[in-house]
C-alpha positions in Angstrom: 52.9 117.4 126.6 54.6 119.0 123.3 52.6 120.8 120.7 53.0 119.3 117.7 56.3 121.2 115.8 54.0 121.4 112.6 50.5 122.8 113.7 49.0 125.6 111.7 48.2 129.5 112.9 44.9 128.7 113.2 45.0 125.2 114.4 46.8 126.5 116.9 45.0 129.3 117.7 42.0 126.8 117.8 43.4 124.8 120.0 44.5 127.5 122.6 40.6 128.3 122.8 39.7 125.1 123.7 42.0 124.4 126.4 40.9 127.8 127.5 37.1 126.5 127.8 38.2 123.3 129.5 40.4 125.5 131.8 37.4 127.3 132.9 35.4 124.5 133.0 37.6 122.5 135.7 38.2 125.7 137.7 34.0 125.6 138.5 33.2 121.5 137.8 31.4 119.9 141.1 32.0 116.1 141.1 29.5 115.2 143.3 28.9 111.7 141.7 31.3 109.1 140.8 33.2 107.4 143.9 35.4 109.3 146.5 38.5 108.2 144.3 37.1 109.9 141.2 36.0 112.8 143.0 39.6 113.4 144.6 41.3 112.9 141.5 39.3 115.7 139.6 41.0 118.3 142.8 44.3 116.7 141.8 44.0 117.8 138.8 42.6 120.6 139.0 46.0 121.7 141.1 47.6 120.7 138.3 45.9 123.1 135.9 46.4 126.0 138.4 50.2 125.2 138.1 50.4 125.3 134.7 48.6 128.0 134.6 50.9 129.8 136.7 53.4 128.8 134.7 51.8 130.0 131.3 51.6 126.3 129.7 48.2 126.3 128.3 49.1 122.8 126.5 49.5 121.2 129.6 47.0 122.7 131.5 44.2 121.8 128.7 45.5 118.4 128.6 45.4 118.0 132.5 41.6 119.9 132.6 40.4 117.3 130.3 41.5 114.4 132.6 39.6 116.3 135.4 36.8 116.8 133.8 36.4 113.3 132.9 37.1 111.8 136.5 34.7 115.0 137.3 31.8 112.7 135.4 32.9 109.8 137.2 35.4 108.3 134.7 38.7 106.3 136.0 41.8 108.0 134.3 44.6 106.0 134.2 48.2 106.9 135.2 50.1 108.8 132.3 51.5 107.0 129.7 55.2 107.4 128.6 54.4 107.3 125.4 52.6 110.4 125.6 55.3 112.6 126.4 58.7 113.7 125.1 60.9 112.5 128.2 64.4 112.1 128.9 65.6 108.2 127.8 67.9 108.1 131.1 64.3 108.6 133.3 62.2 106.0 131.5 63.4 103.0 133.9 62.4 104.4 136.6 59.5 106.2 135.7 58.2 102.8 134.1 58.7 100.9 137.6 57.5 104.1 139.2 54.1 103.4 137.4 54.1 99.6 137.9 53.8 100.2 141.5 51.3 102.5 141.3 49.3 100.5 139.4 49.6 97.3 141.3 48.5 99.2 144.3 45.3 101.1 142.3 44.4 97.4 141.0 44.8 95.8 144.4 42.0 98.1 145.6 43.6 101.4 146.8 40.7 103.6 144.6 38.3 102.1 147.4 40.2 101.9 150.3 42.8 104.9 150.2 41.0 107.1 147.8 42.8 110.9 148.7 46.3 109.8 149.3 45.5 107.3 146.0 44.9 110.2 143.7 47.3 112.3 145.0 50.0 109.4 144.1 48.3 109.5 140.8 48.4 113.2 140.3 52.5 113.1 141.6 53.5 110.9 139.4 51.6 113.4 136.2 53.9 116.4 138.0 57.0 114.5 138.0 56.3 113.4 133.9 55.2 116.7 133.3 58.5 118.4 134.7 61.2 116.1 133.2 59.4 116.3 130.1 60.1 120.6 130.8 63.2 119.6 132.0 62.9 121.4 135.4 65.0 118.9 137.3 63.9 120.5 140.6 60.5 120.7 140.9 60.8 116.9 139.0 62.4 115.6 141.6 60.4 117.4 144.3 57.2 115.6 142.4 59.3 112.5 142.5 60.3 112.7 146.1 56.3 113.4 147.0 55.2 110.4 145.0 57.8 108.1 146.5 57.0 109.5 150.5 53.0 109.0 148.9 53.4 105.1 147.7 55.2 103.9 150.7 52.4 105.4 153.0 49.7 104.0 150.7 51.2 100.9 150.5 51.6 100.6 154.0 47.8 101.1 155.0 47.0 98.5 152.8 44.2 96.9 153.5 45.5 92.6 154.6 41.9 91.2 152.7 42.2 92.7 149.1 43.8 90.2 147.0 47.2 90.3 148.3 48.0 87.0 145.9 47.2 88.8 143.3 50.1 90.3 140.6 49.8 92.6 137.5 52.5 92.5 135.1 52.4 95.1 132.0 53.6 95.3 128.8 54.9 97.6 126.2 52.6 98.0 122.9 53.4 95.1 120.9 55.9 93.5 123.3 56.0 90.1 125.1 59.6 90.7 126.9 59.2 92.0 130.6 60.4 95.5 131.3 62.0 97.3 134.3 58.5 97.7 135.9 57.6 94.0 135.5 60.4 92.8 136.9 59.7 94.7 139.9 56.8 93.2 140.3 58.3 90.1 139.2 60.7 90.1 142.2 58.1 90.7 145.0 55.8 88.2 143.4 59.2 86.1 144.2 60.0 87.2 147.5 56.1 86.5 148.7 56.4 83.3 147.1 59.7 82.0 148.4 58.0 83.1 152.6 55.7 80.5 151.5 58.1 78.3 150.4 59.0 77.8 146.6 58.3 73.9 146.6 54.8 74.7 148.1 53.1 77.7 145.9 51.2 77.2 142.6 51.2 80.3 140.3 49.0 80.7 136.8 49.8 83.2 134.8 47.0 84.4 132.3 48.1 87.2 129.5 46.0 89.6 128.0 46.7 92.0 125.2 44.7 95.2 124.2 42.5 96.1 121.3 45.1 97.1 118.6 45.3 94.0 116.3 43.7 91.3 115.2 42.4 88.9 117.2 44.8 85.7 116.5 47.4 87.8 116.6 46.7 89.0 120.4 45.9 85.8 121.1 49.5 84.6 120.2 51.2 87.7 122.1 48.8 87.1 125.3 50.6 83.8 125.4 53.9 84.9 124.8 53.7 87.3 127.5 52.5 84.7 129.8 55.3 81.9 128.7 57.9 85.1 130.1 56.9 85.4 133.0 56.7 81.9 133.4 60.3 81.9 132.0 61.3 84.7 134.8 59.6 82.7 137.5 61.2 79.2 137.2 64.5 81.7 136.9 63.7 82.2 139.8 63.3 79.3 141.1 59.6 78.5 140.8 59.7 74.3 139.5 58.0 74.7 136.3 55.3 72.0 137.0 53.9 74.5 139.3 52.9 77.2 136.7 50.0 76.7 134.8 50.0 79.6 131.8 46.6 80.8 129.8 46.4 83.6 127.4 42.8 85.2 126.9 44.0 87.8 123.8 42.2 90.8 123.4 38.2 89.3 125.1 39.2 90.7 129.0 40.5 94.0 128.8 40.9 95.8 132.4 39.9 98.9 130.5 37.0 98.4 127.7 37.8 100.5 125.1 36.8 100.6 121.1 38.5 97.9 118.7 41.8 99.0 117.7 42.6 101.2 121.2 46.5 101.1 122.3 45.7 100.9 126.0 48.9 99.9 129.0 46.2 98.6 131.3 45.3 95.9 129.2 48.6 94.6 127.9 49.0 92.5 131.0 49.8 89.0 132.9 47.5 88.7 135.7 49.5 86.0 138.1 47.8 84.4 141.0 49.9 82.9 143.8 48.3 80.6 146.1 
């Protein structure tokens, strides 16, 4: 994650202390509460500061002991967001689809059920972000390669009784139009619906927005983000009587945060297939 180009000496120099004290702090933190997923993440990341460390990037390496220090109290820490780093525009596609997956399996219960080999996804996917956004193509696509191997051994020890019906589609900030990552999900939602039989399925689809905004305003986008993915599903060939759309606006976040948060969890369709 870049420094800003226009900090100050001793803004800087301020800020190279604290990640300092946050570095130390992570190196000795015990998480001994939280849940087993929260406690495995705060190792993840604390591999990650070691490697920046090694590498002499006390930005990332502050950044990444602040996320362990908060799953160290027991906090969920999300996946990175894109938006947060300076990355390559060719490796946005995938690393947006890259996320959607992990995300779908974290909400479909993985935290609980897969705990290490979930927060090691999680902290795969922050190496491979962190390293194209260094541009060191190798050890990106050694992160990349990890996560992949990771997902598709997660995936498959899925447990069969935790909401396999159940679809998360996100959103960009302020967007109702389904990305690369959504239409992955999109397509499996599809392909799960069409062994069923397409004449035989019922799908809602509820959107949600997050916190920045007013609240008429969210409620609009939370039902125009529903409406595409009912658009994408009857493209599919889903008969449009069998969708039934809702939009709940800002009053169900995933994530609670303040009024006025940008969060990615929360700018979502939730679709159930039954």
């Amino acid at each position: 994650m870049s420094l800003p180009k226009t900090i100050g000496v001793l803004a800087l120099v301020g800020l190279l202390a604290g990640c300092a004290s946050d570095i130390e702090k992570i190196r000795g933190v015990e998480a001994t509460g939280g849940t087993p997923f929260t406690q495995a993440m705060t190792e993840e990341y604390r591999q990650l500061v070691d490697t920046q460390t090694a590498e002499a990037d006390w930005n990332d390496a502050g950044y990444f002991a602040r996320e362990g220090l908060a799953s160290a109290k027991g906090d969920i820490v999300l996946p990175e967001e894109l938006g947060n780093w300076d990355l390559p525009p060719e490796s946005i596609d995938e690393l947006t689809a890259a996320r959607g997956r992990l995300m779908r399996a974290l909400d479909s219960g993985s935290r609980d059920s897969n705990p290490k080999a979930s927060a090691h996804a999680q902290r795969l996917y922050a190496c491979w972000v962190e390293e194209l956004e260094e541009l060191d193509t190798d050890k990106a696509n050694a992160c990349r390669n990890e996560f992949m191997k990771t997902m598709d051994e997660l995936e498959a020890k899925a447990p069969a009784g935790v909401e396999p019906n159940k679809y998360v589609v996100l959103f960009d900030f302020d967007k109702s139009n389904i990305n690369a990552a959504g239409k992955a999900v999109i397509d499996q939602l599809l392909a799960d619906a069409g062994k069923a039989g397409l004449t035989n399925v019922h799908i809602s689809a509820t959107g949600h927005t997050d916190r920045a905004g007013t609240e008429a305003y969210n409620m609009a986008l939370s039902l125009r983000r529903a409406d595409a993915v009912r658009e994408a599903l009857i493209n599919g060939g889903v008969a449009a009587d069998a969708i039934t759309v809702a939009g709940r606006g800002e009053s169900e976040p995933a994530v609670p945060t303040a009024d006025g948060v940008k969060e990615q969890a929360n700018r979502r369709v939730e679709v159930i297939l039954q």
